[in-house]
N, C-alpha and C positions, 0 to 999 in steps of 0.2 A: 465505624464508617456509617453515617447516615444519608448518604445521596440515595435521591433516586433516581432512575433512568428510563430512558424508553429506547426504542430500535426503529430507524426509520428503514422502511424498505419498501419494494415494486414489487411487478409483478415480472419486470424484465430488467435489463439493462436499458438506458436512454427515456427512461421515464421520471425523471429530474428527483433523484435521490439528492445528488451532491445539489445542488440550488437549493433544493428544501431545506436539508441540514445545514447549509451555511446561511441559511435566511433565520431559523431558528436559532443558530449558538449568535449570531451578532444582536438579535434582538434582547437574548435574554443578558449579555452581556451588555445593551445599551441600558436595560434595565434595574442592570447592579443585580441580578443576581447569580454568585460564582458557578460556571457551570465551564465543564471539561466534555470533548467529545474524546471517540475511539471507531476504528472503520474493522468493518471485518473483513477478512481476509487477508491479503498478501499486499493491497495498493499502497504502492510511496505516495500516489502525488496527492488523494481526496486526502490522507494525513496531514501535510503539508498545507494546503488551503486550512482546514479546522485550525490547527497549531496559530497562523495569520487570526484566524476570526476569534478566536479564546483567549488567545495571550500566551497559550501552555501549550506543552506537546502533544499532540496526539497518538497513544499506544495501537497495534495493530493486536486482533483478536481472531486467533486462527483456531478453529477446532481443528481441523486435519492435522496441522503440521507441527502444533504444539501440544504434549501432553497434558494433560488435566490440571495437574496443579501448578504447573506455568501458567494455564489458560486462567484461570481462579488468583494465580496472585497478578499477575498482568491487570486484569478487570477489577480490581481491589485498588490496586494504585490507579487505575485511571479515573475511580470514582473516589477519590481520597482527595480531602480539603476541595468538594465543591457541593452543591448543593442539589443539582440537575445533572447526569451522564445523558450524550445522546451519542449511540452506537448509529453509525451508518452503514446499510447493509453493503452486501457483494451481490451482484447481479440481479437474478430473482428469487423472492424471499426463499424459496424452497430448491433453488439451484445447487448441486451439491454433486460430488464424488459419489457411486453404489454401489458404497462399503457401509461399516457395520452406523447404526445411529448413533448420532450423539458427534460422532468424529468424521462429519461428510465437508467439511468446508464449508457448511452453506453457512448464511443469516439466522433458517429458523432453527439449527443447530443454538446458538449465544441465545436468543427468545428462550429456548426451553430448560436449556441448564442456569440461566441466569433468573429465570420466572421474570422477562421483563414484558412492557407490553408491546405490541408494534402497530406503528402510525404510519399506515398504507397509501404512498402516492400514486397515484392516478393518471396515466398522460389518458387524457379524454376524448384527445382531437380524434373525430372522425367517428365518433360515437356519442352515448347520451346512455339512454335507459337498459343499455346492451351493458353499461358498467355493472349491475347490478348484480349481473349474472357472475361478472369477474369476484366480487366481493363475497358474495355467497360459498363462491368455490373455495379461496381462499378460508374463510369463518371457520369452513366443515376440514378442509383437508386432511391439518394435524391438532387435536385436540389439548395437545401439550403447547400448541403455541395461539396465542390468543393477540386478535387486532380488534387495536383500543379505538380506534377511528381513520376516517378518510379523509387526505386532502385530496383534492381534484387539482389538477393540471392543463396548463395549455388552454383553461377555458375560454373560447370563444366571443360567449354575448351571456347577458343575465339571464335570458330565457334557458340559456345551456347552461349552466351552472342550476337553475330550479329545476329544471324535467330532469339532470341526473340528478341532485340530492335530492329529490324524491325519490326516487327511484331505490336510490339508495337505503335512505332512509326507511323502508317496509323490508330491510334483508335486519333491521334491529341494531347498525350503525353508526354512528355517529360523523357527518361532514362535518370537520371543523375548520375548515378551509378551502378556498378555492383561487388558487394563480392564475391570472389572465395569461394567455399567447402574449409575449414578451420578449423579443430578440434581445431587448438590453441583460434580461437577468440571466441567460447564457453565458457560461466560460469558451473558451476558444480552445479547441482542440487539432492535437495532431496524431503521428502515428503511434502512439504507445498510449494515448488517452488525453488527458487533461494538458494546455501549454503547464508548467510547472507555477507553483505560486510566488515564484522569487523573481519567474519572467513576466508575471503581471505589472506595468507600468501602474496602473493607476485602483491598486487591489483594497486602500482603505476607502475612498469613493465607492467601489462597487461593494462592499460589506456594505456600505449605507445606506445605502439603494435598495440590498434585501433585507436590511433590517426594516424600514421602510415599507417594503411590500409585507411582508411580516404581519405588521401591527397592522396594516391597511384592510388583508384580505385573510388570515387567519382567525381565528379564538385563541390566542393565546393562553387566556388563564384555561381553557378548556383542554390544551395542551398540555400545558404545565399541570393540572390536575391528573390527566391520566397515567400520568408516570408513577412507578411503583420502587420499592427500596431491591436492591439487586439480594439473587439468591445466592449464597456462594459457600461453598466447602472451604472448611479450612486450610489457608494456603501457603505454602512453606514461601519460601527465597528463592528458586531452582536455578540455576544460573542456563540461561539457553543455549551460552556457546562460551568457551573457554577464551580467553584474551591471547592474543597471538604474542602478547611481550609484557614486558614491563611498562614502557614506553612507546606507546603506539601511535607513528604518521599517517592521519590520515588526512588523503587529498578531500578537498572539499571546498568547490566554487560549483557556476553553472554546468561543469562539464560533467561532474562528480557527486550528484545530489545523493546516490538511492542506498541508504544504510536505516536500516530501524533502530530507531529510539530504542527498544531491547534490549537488542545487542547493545548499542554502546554503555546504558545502564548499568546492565551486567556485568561488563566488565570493568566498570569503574568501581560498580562493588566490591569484584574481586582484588582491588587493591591499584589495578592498572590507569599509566597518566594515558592522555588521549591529547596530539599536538597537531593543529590541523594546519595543512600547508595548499596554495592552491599553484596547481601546475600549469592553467590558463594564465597567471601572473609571472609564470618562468619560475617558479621558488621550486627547491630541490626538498626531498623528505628533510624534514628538521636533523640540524645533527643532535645526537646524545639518545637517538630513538635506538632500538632494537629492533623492530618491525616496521615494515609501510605495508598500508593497507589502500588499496582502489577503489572504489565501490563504484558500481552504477550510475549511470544516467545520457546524457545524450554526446558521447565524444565525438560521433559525427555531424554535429552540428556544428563543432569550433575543431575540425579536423587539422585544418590551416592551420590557425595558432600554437597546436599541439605539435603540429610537426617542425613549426622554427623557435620552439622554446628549448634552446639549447641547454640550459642549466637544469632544466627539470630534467631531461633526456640525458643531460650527463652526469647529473646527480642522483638519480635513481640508478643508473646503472653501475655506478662509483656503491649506492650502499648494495645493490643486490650481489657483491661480489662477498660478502661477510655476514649478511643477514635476510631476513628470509621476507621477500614481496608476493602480497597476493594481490590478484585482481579479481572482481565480482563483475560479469556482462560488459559491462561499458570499461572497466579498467583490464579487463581481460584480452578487451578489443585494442585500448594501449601497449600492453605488452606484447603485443603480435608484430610481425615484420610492418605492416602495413595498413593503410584500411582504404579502402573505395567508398566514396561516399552516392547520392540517390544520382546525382549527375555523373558521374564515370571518373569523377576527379580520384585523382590518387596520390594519398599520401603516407609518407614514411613517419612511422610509428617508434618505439623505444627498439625494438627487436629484439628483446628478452627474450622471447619465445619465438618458436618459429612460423607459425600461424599467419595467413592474412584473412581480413575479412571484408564484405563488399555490402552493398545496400544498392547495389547498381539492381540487383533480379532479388527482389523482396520475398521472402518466404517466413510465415509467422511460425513461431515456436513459442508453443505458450502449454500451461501445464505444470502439476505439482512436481517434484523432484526428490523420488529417494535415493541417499548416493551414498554408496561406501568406500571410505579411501582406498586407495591403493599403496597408500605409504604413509610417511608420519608428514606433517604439511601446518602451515599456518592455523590452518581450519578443523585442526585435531589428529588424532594417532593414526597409525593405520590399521583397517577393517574397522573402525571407528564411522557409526552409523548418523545421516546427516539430513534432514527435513530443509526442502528448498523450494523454487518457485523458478521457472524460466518464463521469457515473455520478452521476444526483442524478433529482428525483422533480418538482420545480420546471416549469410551466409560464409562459412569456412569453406576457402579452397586452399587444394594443395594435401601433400602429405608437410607434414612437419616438421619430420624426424623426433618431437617429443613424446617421453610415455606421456600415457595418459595420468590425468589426476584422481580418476573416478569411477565407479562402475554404477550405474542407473539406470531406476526403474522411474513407471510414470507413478501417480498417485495410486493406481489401483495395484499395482506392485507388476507391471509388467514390465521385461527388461527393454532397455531402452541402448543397450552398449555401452562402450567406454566413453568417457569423456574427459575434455579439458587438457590441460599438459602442464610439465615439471618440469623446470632446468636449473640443477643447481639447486641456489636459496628460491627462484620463482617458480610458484606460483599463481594456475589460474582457472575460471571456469564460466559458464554461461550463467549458471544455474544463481541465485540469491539465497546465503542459509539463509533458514528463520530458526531454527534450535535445534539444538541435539537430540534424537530420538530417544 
């Protein structure tokens, strides 16, 4: 492996990580030179965009919730057959879980065990020579992790862009960029973050646009110079999560986006075919499958559709009578009696399970997830220990009458109760794995 890498991160969330990073991988690709990214932490959607701007998938890189030598060959393939890795951080570079180092979830967690360097965004608005002081703190905080230079963000006027890289530049620095205030190079957001990259209409245009601003208002080759080759332990195969079958259905349209590259990997390594069916289309699990799988994403936005797609509704329930269905958040939320969507609508769901859920009185759940089965299940054995991620808006009423699937703590291991439910062959939970503990 001879790539090198760098790590774009903030100092917060909403300080234009995702724009940086996607102005940077479309540029060095307008360039002809092969470069791959990787996001840290848990996000489906900033993967998704990258995958759009590179041509290639984008791997997710979790110290929390993946063991070491997942985390190490994970990062091995993401920087294999290209020439540049650019990792995009999670919130703020230093944002993290406090638990033991090395394994907090944050960004400068991957900078340090990867020795890469990190290229610090800046929202500037509202400040100037006040940055300086941000960057100094950052330089000194952790000695193990080291920032290669600064782009500035949101800049104003040239005068603001000179008074902060001066400014900057006496903390010993390097500005190698600086983005104007620009409503165009903003992605559109809604409640779980990013609109998805598949619901972008016009998403190769706006790549162009930041590759564009890119060449316009960065240093590129100053960029590209300060990338370093990744540090890495030798890293076995580990497989993160065991394949639910032989033959594995999974739903997969706009309703049904959020499954990691990972996982399915992995279990195609393990020998497992992968047949994907989309239930917004009315298509039933493929037959000759053994398993269906649901994953994530936004079912209450095509709620309607889902509730008069009769062949999916009687096809899945036709195989869940002989084989075993799970749902992840959003497919979890299908299996339930029902679901209420942000306006009070109410619609009928598969009824697998007996659960409804609503988005009428919003409540966030967001947070790491450790869970131990409570029996044997699509998703591994039972007391079989299980690294996850929740993050959705969705309130459960009602009893259910199902057991639970789960018993959960948060990230720092506090208990969190039962969760989820089992009926039969289904299968379901809020929570997203990312691997096996």
């Amino acid at each position: 492996m001879s790539a090198r890498g760098l790590i774009v991160a903030s100092p917060r969330s909403g300080s234009g990580k995702t724009t940086l990073t996607l102005a940077l991988l479309a540029a060095l690709r307008r360039r002809g030179i092969p470069v791959r990214a990787a996001k840290a932490g848990p996000d489906y959607i900033d993967a998704a965009f990258h995958a759009a701007a590179t041509g290639t998938k984008s791997l997710n890189l979790d110290s929390w919730a993946m063991l070491p030598p997942l985390l190490d060959a994970l990062a091995a393939e993401a920087a294999s057959n290209a020439e540049l890795l650019i990792i995009e951080g999670v919130m703020g570079l230093f944002d993290g879980l406090p638990v033991s180092a090395g394994r907090r979830g944050s960004t400068a967690d991957l900078a340090a065990r990867f020795g890469l360097p990190v290229l610090l965004v800046l929202d500037v608005s509202g400040q100037s020579q006040s940055a300086a002081a941000v960057v100094r703190g950052f330089v000194s905080h952790d000695p193990a992790v080291r920032i290669a230079g600064v782009v500035l963000n949101r800049v104003g006027s040239e005068r603001h862009r000179l008074l902060t890289s001066h400014a900057i530049g006496g903390v010993g620095i390097p500005v190698v960029g600086a983005l104007p205030r620009d409503s165009t190079l903003a992605l559109p957001e809604r409640h779980l973050g990013l609109v998805q990259a598949v619901e972008h209409g016009e998403l190769p245009v706006y790549l162009d646009r930041l590759a564009a601003a890119a060449e316009c208002h960065l240093d590129m080759d100053a960029v590209i110079a300060s990338a370093r080759p990744l540090t890495l332990a030798a890293p076995g195969r580990p497989m993160p999560l065991r394949p639910p079958g032989q033959r594995i259905g999974l739903a997969s349209d706009r309703a049904f986006t959020f499954i990691y590259p990972h996982i399915l990997d992995g279990w195609r390594r393990a020998g497992a075919e992968i047949v994907t069916f989309s239930p917004l289309a009315d298509e039933p699990p493929p037959a000759g499958c053994d398993s269906c799988w649901l994953p994530g994403g936004y079912p209450e936005l095509h709620a309607g559709a889902l509730a008069a797609a009769q062949r999916f509704r009687t096809g899945l329930a036709q195989f869940a009578r002989t084989r075993p269905v799970h749902g992840e958040c959003g497919g979890y939320m299908v299996l339930g009696e029902g679901l209420e969507d942000a306006d009070g609508g109410r619609h009928a769901m598969t009824g697998l399970l007996g659960h409804a859920t609503s988005f009428a009185k919003r409540k966030l759940h967001l947070g790491y997830r450790k869970a131990r089965l409570l029996c044997d299940a699509s998703i591994g054995t039972a007391n079989a220990t299980l690294h996850g991620h929740e993050f959705h808006y969705a309130a459960v009423g009602g009893a259910t009458g199902d057991p639970p699937l789960a018993e959960l703590a948060d990230g720092q291991g506090h208990p969190l109760g039962q969760s989820g439910g089992r009926r039969g062959h289904v299968t379901g939970t809020f929570f997203h794995v990312i691997a096996s503990a």
